[in-house]
PyMOL Python script that loads the backbone (N, CA, C, O; Angstrom):
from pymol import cmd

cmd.read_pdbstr("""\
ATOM      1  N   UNK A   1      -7.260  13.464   7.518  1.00  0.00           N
ATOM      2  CA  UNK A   1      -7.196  12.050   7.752  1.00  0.00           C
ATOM      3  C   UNK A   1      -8.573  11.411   7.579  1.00  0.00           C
ATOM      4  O   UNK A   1      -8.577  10.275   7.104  1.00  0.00           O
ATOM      5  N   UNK A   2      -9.533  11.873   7.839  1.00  0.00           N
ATOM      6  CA  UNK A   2     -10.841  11.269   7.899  1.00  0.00           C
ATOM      7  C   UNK A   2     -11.346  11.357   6.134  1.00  0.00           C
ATOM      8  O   UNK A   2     -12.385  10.826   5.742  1.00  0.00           O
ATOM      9  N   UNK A   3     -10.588  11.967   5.406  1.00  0.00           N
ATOM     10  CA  UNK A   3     -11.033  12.428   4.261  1.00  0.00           C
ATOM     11  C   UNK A   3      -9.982  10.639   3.554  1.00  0.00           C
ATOM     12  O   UNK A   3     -10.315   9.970   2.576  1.00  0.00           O
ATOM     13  N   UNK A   4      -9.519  10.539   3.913  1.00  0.00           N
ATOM     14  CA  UNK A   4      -8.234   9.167   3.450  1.00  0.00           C
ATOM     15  C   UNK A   4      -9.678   7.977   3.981  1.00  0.00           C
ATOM     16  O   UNK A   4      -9.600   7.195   3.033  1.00  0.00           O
ATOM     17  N   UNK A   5     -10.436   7.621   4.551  1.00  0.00           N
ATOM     18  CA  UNK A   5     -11.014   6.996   5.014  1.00  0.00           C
ATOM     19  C   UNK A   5     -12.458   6.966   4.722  1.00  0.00           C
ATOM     20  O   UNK A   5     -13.220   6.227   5.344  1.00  0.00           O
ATOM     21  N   UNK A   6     -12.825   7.721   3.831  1.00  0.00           N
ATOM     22  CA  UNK A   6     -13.834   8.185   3.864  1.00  0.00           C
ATOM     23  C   UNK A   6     -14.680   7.061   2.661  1.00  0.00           C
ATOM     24  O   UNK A   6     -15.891   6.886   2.533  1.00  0.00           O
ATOM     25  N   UNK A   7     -13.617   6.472   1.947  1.00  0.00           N
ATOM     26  CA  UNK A   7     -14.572   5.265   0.643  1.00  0.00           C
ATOM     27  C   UNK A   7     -14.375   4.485   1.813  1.00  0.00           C
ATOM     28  O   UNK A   7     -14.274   3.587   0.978  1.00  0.00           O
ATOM     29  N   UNK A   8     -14.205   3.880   3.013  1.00  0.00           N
ATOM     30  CA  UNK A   8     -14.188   3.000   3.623  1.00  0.00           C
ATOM     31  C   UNK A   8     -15.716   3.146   4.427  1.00  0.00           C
ATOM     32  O   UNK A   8     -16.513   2.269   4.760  1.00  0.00           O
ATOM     33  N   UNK A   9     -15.757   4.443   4.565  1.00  0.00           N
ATOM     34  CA  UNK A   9     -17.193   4.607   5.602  1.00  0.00           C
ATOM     35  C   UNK A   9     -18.498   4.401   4.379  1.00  0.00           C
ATOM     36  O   UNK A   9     -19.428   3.611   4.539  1.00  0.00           O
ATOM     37  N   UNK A  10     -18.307   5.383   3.031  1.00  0.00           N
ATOM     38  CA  UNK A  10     -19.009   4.685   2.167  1.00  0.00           C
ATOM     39  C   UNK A  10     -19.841   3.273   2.179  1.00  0.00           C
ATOM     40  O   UNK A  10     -21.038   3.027   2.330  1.00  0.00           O
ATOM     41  N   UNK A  11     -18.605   2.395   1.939  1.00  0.00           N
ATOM     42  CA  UNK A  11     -19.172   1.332   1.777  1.00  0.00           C
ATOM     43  C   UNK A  11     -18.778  -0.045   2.700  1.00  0.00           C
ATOM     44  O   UNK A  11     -18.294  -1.123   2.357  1.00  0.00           O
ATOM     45  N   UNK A  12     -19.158   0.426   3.889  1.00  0.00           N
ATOM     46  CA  UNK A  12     -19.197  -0.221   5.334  1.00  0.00           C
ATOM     47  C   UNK A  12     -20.368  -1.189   5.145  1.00  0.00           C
ATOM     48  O   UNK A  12     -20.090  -2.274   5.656  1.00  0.00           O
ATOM     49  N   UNK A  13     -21.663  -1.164   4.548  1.00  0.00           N
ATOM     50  CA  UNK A  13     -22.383  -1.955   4.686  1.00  0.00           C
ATOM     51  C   UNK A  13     -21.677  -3.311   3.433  1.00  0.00           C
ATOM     52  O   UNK A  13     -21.920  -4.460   3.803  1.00  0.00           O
ATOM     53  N   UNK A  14     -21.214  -3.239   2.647  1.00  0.00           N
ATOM     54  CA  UNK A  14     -20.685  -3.829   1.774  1.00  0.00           C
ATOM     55  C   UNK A  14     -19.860  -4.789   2.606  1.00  0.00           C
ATOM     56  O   UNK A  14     -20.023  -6.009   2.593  1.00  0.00           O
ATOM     57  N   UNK A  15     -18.859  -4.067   3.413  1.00  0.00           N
ATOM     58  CA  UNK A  15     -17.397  -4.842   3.938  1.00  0.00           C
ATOM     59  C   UNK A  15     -18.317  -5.295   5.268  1.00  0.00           C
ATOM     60  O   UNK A  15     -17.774  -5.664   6.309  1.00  0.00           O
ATOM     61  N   UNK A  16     -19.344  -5.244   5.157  1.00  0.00           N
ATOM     62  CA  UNK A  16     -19.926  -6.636   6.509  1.00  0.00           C
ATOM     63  C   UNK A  16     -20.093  -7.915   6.101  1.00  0.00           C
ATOM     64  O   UNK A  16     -20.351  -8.946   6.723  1.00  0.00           O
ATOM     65  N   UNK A  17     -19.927  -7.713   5.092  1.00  0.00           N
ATOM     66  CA  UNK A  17     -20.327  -9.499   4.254  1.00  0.00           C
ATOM     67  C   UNK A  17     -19.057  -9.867   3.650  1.00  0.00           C
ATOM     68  O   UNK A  17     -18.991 -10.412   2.549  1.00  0.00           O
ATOM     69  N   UNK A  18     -17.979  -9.552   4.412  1.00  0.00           N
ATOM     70  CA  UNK A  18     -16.047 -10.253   4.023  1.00  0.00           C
ATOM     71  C   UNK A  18     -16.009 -11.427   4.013  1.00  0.00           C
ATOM     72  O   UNK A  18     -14.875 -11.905   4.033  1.00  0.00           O
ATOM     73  N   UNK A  19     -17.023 -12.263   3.983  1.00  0.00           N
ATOM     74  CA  UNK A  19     -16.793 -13.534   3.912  1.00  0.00           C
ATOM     75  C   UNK A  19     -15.986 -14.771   5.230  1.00  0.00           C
ATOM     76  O   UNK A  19     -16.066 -15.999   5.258  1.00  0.00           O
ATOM     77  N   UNK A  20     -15.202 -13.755   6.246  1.00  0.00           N
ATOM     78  CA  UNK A  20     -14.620 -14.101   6.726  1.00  0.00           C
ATOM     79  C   UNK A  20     -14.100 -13.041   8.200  1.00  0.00           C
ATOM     80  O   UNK A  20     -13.930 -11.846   7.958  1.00  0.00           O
ATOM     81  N   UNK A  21     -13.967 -13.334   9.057  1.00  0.00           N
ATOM     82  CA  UNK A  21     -13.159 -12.593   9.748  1.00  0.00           C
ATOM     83  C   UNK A  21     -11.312 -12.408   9.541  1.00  0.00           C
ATOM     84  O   UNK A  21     -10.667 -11.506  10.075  1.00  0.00           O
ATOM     85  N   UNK A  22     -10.719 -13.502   8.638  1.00  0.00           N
ATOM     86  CA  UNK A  22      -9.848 -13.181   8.490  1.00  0.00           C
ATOM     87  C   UNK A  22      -9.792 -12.482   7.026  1.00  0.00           C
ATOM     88  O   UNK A  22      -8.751 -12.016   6.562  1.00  0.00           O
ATOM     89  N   UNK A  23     -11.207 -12.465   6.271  1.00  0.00           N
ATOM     90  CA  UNK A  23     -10.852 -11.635   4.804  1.00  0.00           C
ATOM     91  C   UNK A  23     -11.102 -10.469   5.285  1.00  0.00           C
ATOM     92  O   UNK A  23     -10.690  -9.567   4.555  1.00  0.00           O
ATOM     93  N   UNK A  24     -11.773 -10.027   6.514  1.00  0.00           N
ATOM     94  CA  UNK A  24     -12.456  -8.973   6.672  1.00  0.00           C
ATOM     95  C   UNK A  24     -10.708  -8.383   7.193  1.00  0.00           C
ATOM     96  O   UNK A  24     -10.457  -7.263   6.748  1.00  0.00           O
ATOM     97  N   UNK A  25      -9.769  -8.910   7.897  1.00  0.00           N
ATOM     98  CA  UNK A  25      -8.578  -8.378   8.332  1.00  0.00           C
ATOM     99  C   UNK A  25      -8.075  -7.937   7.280  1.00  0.00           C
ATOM    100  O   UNK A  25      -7.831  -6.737   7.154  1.00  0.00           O
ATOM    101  N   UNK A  26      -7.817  -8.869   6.288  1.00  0.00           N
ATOM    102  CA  UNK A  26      -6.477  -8.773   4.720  1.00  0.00           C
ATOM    103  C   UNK A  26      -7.531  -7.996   4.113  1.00  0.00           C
ATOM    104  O   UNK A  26      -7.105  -7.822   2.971  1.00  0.00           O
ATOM    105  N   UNK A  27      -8.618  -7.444   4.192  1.00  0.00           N
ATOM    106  CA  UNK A  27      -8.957  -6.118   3.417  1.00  0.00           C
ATOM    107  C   UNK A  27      -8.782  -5.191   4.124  1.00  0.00           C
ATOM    108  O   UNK A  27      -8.472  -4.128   3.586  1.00  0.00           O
ATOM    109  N   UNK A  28      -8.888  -5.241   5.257  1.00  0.00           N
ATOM    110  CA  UNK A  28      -8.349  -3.761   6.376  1.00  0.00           C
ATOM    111  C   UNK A  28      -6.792  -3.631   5.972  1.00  0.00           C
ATOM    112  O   UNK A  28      -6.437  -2.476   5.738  1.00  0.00           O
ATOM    113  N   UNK A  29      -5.957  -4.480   5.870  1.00  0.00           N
ATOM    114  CA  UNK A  29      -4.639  -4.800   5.558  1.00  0.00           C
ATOM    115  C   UNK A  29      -4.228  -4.107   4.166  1.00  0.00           C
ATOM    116  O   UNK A  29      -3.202  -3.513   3.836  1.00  0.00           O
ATOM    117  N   UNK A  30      -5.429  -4.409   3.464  1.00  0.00           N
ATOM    118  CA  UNK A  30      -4.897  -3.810   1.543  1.00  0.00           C
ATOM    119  C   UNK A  30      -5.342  -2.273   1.863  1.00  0.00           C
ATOM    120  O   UNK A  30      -4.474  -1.406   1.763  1.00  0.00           O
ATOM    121  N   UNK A  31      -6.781  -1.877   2.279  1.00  0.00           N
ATOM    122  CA  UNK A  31      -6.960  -0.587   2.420  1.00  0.00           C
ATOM    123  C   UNK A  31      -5.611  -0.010   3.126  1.00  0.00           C
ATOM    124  O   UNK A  31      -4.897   0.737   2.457  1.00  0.00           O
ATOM    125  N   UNK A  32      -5.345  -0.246   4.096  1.00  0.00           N
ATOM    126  CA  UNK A  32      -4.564   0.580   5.147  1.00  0.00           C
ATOM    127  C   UNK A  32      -2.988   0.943   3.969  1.00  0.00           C
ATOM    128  O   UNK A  32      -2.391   2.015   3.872  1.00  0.00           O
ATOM    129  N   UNK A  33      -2.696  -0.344   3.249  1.00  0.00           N
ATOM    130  CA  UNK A  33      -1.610   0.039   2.627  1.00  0.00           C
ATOM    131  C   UNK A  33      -2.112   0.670   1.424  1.00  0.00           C
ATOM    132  O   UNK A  33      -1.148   1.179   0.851  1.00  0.00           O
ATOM    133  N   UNK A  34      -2.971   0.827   0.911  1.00  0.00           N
ATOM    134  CA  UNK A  34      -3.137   2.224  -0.471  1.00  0.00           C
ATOM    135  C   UNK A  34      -3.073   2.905   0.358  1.00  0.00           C
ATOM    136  O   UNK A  34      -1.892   3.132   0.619  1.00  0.00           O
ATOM    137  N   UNK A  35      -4.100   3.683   1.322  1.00  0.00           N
ATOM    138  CA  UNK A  35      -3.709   4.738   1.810  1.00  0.00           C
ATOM    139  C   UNK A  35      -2.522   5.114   2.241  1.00  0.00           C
ATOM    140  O   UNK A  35      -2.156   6.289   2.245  1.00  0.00           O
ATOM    141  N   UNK A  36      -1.852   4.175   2.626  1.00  0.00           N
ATOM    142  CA  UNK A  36      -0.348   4.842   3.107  1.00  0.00           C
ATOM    143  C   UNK A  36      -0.001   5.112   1.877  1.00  0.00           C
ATOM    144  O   UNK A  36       0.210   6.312   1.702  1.00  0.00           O
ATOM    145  N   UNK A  37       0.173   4.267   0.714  1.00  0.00           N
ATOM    146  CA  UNK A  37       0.754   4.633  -0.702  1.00  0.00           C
ATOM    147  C   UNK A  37       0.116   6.232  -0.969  1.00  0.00           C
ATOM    148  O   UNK A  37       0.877   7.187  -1.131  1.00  0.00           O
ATOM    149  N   UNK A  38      -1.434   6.377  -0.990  1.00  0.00           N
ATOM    150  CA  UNK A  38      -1.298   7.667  -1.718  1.00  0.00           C
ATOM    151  C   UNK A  38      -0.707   8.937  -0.337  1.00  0.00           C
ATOM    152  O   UNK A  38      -0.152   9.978  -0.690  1.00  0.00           O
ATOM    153  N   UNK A  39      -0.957   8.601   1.256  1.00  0.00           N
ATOM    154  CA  UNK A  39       0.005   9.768   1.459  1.00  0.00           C
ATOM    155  C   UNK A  39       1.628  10.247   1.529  1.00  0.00           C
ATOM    156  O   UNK A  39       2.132  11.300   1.917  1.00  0.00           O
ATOM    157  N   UNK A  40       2.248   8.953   0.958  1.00  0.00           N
ATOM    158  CA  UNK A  40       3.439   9.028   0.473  1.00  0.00           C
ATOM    159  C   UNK A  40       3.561   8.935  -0.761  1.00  0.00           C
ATOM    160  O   UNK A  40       4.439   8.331  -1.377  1.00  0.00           O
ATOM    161  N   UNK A  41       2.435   9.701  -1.283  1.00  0.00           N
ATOM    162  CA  UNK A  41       2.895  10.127  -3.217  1.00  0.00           C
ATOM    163  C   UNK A  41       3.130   9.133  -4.057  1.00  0.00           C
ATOM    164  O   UNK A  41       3.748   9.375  -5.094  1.00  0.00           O
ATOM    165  N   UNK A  42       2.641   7.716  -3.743  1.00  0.00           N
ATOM    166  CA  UNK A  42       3.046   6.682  -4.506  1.00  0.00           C
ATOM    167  C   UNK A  42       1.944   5.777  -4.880  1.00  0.00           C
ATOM    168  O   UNK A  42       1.094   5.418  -4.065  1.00  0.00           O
ATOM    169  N   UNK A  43       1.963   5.409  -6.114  1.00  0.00           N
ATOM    170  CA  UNK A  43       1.006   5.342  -7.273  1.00  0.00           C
ATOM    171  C   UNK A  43       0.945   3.925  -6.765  1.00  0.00           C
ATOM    172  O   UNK A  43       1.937   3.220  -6.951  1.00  0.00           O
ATOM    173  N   UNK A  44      -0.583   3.202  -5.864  1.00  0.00           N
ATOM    174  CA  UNK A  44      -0.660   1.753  -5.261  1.00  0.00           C
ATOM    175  C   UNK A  44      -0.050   0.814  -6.241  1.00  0.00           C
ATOM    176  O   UNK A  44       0.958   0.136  -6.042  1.00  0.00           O
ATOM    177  N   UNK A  45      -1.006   0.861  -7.669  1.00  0.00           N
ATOM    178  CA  UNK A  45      -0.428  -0.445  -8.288  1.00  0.00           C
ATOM    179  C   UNK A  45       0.930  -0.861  -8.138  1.00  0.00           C
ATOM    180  O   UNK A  45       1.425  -1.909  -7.722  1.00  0.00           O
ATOM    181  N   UNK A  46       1.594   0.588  -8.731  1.00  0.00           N
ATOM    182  CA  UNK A  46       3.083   0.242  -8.898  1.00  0.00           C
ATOM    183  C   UNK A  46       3.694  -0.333  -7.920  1.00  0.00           C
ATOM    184  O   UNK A  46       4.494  -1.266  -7.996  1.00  0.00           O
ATOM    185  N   UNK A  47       3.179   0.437  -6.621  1.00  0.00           N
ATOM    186  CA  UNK A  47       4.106  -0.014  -5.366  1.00  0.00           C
ATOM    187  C   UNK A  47       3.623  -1.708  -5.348  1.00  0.00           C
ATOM    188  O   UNK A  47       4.562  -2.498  -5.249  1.00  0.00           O
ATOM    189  N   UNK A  48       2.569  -2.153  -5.417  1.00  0.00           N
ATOM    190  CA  UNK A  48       1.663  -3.797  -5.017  1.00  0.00           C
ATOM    191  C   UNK A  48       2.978  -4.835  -6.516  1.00  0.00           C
ATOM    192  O   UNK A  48       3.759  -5.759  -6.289  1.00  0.00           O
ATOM    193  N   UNK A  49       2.685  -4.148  -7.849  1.00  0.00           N
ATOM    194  CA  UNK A  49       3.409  -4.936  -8.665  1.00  0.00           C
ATOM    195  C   UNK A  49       4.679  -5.335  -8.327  1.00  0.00           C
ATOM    196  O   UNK A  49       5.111  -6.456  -8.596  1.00  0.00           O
ATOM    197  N   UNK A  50       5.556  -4.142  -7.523  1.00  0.00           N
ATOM    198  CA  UNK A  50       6.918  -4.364  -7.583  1.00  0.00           C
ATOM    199  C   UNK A  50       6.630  -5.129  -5.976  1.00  0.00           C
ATOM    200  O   UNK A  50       6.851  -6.329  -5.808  1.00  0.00           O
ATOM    201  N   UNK A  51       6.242  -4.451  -5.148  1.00  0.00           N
ATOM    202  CA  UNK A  51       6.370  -5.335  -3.596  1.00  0.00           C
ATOM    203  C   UNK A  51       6.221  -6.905  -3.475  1.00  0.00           C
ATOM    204  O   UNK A  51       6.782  -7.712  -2.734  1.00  0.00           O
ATOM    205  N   UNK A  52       5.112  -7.079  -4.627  1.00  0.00           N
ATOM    206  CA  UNK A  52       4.457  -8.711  -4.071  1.00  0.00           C
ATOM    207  C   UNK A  52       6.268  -9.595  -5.044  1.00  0.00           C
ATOM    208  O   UNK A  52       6.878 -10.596  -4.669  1.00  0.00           O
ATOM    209  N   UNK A  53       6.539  -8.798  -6.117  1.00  0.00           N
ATOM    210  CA  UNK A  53       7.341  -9.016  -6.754  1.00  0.00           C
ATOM    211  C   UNK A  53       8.926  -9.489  -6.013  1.00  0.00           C
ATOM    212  O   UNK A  53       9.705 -10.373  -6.368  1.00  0.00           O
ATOM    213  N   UNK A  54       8.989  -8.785  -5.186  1.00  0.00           N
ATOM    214  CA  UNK A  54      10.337  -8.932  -4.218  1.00  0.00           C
ATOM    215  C   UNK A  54       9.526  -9.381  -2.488  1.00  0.00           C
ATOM    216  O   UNK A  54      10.315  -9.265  -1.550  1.00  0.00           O
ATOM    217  N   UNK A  55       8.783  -9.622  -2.295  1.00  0.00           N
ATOM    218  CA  UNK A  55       8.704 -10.046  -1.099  1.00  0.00           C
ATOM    219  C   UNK A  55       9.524 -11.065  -0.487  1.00  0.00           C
ATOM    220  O   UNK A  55       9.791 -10.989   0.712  1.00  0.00           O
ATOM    221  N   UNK A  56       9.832 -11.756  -1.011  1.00  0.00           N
ATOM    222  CA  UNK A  56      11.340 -12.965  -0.722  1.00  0.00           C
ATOM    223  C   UNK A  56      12.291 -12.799  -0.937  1.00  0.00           C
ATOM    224  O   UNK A  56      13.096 -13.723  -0.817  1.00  0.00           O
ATOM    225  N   UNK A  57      12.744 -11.386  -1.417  1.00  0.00           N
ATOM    226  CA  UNK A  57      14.141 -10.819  -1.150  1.00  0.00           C
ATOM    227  C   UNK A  57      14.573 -10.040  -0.208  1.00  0.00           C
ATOM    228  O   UNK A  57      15.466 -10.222   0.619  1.00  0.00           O
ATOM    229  N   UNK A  58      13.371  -8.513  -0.518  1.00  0.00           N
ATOM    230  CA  UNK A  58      13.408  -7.515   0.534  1.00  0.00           C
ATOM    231  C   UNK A  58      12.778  -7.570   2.013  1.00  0.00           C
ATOM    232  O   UNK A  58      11.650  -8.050   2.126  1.00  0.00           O
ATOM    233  N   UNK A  59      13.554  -7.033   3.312  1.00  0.00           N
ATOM    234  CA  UNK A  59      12.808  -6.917   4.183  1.00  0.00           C
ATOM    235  C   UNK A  59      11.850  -6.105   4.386  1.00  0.00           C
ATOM    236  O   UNK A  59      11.814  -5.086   3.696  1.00  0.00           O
ATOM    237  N   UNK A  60      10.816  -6.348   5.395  1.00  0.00           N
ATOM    238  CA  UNK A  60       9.587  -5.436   5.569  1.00  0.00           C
ATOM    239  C   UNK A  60       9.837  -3.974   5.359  1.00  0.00           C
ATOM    240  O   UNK A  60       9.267  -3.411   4.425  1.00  0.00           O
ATOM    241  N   UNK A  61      10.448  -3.472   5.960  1.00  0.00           N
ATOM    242  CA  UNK A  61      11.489  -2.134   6.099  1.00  0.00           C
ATOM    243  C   UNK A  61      11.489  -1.322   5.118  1.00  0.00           C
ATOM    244  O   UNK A  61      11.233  -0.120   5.044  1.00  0.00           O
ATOM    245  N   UNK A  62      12.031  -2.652   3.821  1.00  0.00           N
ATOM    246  CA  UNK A  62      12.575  -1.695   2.657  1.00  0.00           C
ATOM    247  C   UNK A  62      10.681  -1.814   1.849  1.00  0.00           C
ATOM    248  O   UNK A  62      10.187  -0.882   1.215  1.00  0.00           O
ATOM    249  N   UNK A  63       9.956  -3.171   2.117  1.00  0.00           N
ATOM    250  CA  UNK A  63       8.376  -2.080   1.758  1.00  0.00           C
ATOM    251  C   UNK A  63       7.818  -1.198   2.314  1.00  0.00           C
ATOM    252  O   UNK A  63       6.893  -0.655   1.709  1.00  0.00           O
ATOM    253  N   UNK A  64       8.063  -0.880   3.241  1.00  0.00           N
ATOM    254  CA  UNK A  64       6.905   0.756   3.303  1.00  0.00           C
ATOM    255  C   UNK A  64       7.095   1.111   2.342  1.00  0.00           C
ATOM    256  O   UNK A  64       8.145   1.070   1.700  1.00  0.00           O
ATOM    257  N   UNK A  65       5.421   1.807   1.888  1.00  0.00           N
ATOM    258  CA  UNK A  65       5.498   2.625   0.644  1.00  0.00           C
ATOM    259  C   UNK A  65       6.815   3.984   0.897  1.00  0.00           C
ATOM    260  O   UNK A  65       7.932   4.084   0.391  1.00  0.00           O
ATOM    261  N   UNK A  66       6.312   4.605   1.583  1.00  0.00           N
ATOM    262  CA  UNK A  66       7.830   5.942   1.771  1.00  0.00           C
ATOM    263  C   UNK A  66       8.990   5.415   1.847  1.00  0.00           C
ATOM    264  O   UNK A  66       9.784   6.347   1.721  1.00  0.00           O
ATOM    265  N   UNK A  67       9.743   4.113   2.029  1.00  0.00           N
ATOM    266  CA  UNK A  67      10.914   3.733   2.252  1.00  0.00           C
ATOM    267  C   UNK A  67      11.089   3.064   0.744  1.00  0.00           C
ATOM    268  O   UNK A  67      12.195   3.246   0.234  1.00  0.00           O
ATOM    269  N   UNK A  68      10.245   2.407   0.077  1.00  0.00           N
ATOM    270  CA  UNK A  68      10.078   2.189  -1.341  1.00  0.00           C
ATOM    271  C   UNK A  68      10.208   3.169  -2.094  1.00  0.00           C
ATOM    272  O   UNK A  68      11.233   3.182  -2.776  1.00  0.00           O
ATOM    273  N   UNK A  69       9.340   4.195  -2.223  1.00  0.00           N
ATOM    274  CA  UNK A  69       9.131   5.231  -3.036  1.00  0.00           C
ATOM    275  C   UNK A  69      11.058   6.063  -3.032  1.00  0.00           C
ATOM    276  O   UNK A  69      11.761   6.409  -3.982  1.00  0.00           O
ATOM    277  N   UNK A  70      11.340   6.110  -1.368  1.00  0.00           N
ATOM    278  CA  UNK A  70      12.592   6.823  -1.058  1.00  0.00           C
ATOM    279  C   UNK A  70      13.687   6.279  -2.272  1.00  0.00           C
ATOM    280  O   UNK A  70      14.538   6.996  -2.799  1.00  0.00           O
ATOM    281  N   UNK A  71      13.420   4.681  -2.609  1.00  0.00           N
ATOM    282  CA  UNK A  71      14.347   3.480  -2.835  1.00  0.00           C
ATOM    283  C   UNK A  71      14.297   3.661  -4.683  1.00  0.00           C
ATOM    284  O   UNK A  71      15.218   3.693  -5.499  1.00  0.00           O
ATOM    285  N   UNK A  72      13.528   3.708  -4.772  1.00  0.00           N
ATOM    286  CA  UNK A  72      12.866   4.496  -6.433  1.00  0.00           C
ATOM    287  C   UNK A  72      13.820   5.572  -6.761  1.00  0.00           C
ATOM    288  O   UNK A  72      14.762   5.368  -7.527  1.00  0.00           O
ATOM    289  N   UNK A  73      13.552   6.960  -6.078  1.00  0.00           N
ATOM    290  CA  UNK A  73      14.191   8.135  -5.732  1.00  0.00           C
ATOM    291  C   UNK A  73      15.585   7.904  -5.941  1.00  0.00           C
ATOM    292  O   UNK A  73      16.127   8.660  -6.747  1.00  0.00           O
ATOM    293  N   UNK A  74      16.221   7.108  -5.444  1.00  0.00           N
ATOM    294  CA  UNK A  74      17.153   6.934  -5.356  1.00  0.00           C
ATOM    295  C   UNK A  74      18.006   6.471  -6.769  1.00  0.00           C
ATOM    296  O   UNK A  74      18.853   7.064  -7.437  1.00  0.00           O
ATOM    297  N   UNK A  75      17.403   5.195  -6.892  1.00  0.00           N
ATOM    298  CA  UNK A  75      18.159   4.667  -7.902  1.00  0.00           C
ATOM    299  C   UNK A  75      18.041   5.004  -9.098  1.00  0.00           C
ATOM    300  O   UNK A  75      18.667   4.558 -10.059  1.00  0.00           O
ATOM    301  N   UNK A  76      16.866   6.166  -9.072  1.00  0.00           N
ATOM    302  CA  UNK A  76      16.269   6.773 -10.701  1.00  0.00           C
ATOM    303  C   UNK A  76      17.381   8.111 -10.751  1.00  0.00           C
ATOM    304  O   UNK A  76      17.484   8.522 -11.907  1.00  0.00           O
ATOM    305  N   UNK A  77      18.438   9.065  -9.527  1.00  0.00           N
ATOM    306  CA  UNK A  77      18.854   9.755  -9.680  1.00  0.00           C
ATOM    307  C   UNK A  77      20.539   9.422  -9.384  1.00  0.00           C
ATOM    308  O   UNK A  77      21.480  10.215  -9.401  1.00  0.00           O
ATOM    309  N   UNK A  78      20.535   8.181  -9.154  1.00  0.00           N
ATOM    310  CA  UNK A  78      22.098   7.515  -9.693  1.00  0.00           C
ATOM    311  C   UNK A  78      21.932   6.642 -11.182  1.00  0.00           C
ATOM    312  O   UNK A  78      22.934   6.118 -11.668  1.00  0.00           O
ATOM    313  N   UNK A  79      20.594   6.530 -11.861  1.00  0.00           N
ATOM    314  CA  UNK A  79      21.160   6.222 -12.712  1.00  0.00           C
ATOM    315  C   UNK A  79      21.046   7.390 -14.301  1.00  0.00           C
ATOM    316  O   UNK A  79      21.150   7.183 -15.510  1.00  0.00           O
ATOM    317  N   UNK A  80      20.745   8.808 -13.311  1.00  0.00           N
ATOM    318  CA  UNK A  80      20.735  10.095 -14.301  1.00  0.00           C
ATOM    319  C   UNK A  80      21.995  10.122 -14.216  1.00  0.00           C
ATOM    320  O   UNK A  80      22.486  10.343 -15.323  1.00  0.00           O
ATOM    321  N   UNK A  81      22.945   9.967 -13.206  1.00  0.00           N
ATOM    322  CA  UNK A  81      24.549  10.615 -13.329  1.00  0.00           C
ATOM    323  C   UNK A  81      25.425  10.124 -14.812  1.00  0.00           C
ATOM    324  O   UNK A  81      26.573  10.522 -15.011  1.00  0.00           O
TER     325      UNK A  81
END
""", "prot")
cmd.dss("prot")
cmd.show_as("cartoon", "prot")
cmd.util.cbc("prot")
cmd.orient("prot")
């Protein structure tokens, strides 16, 4: 886990100058979700292109990256049948 975190400790002196206390949140917010993407095996962009893409359809739920990725899984092996 500390190894998932570790470009964050990097460049800590960098993320002191966020411009903001609330940019400094919505970058804790984007980090926290790649990392969840890469420990659920799922490639960030893809998951960010398709999520920001359906955010006004799907509920929160169905973005988690693992409940996404699951949702992928799924419909890529009903539409092998």
């Amino acid at each position: 886990m500390e190894r998932a975190i570790r470009g964050i400790a990097v460049g800590r002196k960098n993320y002191l100058f966020a411009g903001s206390y609330e940019g400094a949140r919505r970058a804790a917010s984007i980090y926290s979700l790649v990392e969840s993407c890469k420990s659920a095996g799922v490639e960030p962009y893809a998951y960010f292109a398709d999520a920001l893409a359906r955010t006004t359809t799907a509920t929160p739920r169905e973005l988690v990256p693992s409940a996404w990725k699951a949702a992928r899984e799924a419909d890529a092996a009903g539409g092998a049948k």
